[in-house]
Phi, psi and omega in degrees: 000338213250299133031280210268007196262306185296329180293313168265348141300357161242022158273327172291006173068052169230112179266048166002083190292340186224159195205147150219130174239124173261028159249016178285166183214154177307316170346278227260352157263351157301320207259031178203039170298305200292335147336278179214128222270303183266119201218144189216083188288164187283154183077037162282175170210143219229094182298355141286027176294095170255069184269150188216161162257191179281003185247308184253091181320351171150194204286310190309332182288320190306302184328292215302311191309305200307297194315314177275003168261315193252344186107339195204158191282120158304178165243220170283308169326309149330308205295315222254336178261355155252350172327285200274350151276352165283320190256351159303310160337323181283297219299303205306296180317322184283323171321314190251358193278027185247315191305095182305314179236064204285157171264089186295322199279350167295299186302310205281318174266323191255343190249017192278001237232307160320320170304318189290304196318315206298331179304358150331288163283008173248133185249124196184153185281149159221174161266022156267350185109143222295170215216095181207137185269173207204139185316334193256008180044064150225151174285122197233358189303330173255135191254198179328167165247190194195125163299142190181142197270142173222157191260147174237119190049249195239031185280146161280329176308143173259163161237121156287134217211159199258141185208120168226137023294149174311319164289338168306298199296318169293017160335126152312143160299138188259129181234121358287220187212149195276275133062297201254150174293157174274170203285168195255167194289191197057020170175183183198164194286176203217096172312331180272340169302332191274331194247005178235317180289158194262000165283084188293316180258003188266326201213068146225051186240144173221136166334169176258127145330151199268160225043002179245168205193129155251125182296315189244194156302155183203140153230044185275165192266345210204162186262171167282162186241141218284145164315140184287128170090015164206156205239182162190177201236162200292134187070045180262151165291337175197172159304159173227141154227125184266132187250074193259351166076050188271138164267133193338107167344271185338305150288357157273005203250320194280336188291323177281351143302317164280331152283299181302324189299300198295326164315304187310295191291353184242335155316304174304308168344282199307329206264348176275308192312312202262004157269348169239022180314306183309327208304126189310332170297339186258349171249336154293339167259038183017124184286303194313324189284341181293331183298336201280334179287355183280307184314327192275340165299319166310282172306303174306328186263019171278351189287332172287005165271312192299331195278301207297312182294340210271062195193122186225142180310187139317110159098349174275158178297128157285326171332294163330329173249024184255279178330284185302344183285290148025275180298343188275304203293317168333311159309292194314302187278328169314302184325285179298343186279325169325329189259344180236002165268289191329294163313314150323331199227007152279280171354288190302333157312265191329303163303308191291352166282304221265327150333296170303317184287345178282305224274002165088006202244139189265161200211144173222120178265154183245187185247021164275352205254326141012264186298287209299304174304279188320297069093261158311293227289328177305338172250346172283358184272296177258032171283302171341296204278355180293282172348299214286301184307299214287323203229339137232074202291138228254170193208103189285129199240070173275107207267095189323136189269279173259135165238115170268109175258126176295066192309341185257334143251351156097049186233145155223137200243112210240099162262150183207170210206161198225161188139137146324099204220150180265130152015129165261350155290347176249175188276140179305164178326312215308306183336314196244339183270338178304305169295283206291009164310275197317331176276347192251337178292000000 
């Protein structure tokens, strides 16, 4: 029976590490190891067992009583030889004790046959566990067994152990279960895997939920929740909070402030200059060179919008602030050379009048010689920066400052910064920033 029983338990794909068969014998669990690695046939006795008599709290005290009376540690063979005479003893006693004056050597000779019927009626305890026959004379008094990890004596290690009455082995699952390792960082036990799955210890850890996080080995039922102002993504070890270093609403704000003001104010400049054009005084402080300075004001402080835009989070598209990084020398360096090459070459107007004038000779510079110095200087300037765009063009590039981890709460705090940086693959800025210093010196 026990043959055709394991034989369709492994067609149905179920492999028993534990079995209780009461027609197994040691013979057939020795010679069916490979079957089932753990075997306990019935009316065997099991030192978890916690069966007790009217003598014994259970089998291990019989062994321990055996040793100190005798010398030496019993096995099942003690267990099974104290066993059984103890409960003939039982049988005997429920027999005659309803007999006010039994005849035993009558009975015993002429009557036995009443003494087995009695067995029938009998109930009594041993340390295989209680002892009552059933219409079919099998002992049904003790009851199923049950599998269940147990522990031996003061060891940490568990075994899986046979363990009866059925109710000890169906005991609530203890969560976490002493039994089990802890979970590895990144996750925690997942009470429904341990109490519906039937791998109680092989699958019973699940990733950490995305905003939660275990730092360490755990045997928590649940991760911890991520600190406010930092996230993690599913089976994380710690938090991420990012530190990116924007520059402030306000100060983009104030910056567009300062440009419309510096607009506002050099328009009006241009719009007084050409309404006092005739004026003598306005004429002698040569106009044209004051519009190209208004103009080179104009262009230059337009570099504070491309600088104020030229800035994106973590995870954002960079083009657009690529583009403005691009566009900041350009603005800057136009400006400046429109505003200090004009001056420059008012100036030098100005010498060559006052040079010509020690010298008694009337002399007439015109403001075409202006326009041609500004001018040079304005297409070698923006030769530089054509060159520059073309062959290392800048790129906004955000670059990890610091990475920090935080032990006490489990944050790892990740700063970085953004700016306008040329290629590391390319020829360096200097390469370009060099001439225009120098066009500008």
């Amino acid at each position: 029976d026990a043959d055709v029983m394991l034989a369709r338990m492994r067609l149905n794909g179920c492999r028993p590490t534990l079995a209780w068969f009461t027609t197994a014998t040691w013979g057939w669990a020795t010679d069916n190891a490979d079957t089932i690695p753990f075997f306990l046939g019935g009316g065997q006795w099991h030192e978890n067992f916690a069966y007790s008599d009217k003598y014994f709290a259970n089998g291990k005290a019989v062994l321990e009583y055996g040793k100190e009376k005798f010398g030496y540690m019993g096995s099942y063979d003690q267990i099974v030889s104290y066993t059984m005479p103890m409960l003939i003893v039982e049988l005997l006693t429920s027999y005659f004790e309803v007999v006010d004056s039994p005849d035993v050597v009558d009975t015993l000779v002429n009557r036995y046959h009443e003494i087995r019927r009695s067995l029938l009626k009998i109930d009594t305890n041993t340390i295989f566990g209680p002892v009552s026959f059933n219409e079919y004379q099998r002992n049904d008094g003790r009851g199923a067994a049950g599998t269940q990890w147990v522990q031996r004596g003061n060891a940490t290690a568990f075994q899986l152990g046979c363990i009866s009455p059925i109710d000890q082995a169906d005991a609530s699952i203890v969560l976490p279960s002493p039994s089990a390792l802890p979970c590895p960082p990144g996750s925690h036990l997942d009470q429904d895997l341990i109490e519906g799955d039937p791998a109680i210890l092989a699958d019973k850890c699940t990733l950490c939920p995305s905003d939660t996080f275990a730092q360490y080995e755990n045997i928590n039922l649940q991760c911890q929740q991520c600190p406010e102002g930092s996230s993690s993504e599913e089976g994380a070890e710690y938090c991420v909070a990012t530190e990116d270093n924007l520059t402030p609403p306000g100060l983009e704000v104030l910056g567009f402030i300062f440009v419309a003001l510096s607009w506002s104010s050099t328009i009006g400049y241009m719009v007084w200059l050409y309404l006092k054009r005739e004026d003598p005084v306005v004429k002698m402080s040569q106009p044209e060179s004051l519009f190209l300075l208004c103009v080179g004001a104009i262009i230059s402080t337009s570099a504070i919008i491309p600088l104020t835009l030229a800035e994106v989070a973590p995870g954002e598209s960079t083009r657009g602030a690529s583009v403005a990084c691009r566009s900041i020398p350009f603005l800057y360096s136009l400006g400046w050379v429109l505003m200090y090459t004009s001056l420059t070459a008012k100036s030098w107007r100005l010498f060559k009048v006052a040079r010509n004038a020690d010298q008694a000779r009337r002399v007439r510079v015109g403001v075409n010689e202006i326009y041609v110095t500004v001018a040079v200087v304005l297409l070698f300037d923006l030769a530089v920066l054509i060159a520059w765009a073309v062959v290392a063009p800048l790129q906004y590039i955000r670059t990890n400052v610091s990475t920090t981890l935080n032990e006490a709460t489990g944050v790892m705090t990740i700063e970085t910064v953004g700016a306008c940086q040329g290629s590391p693959d390319n020829v360096s800025m200097w390469a370009f920033l060099a001439p225009i210093i120098f066009i500008h010196v």
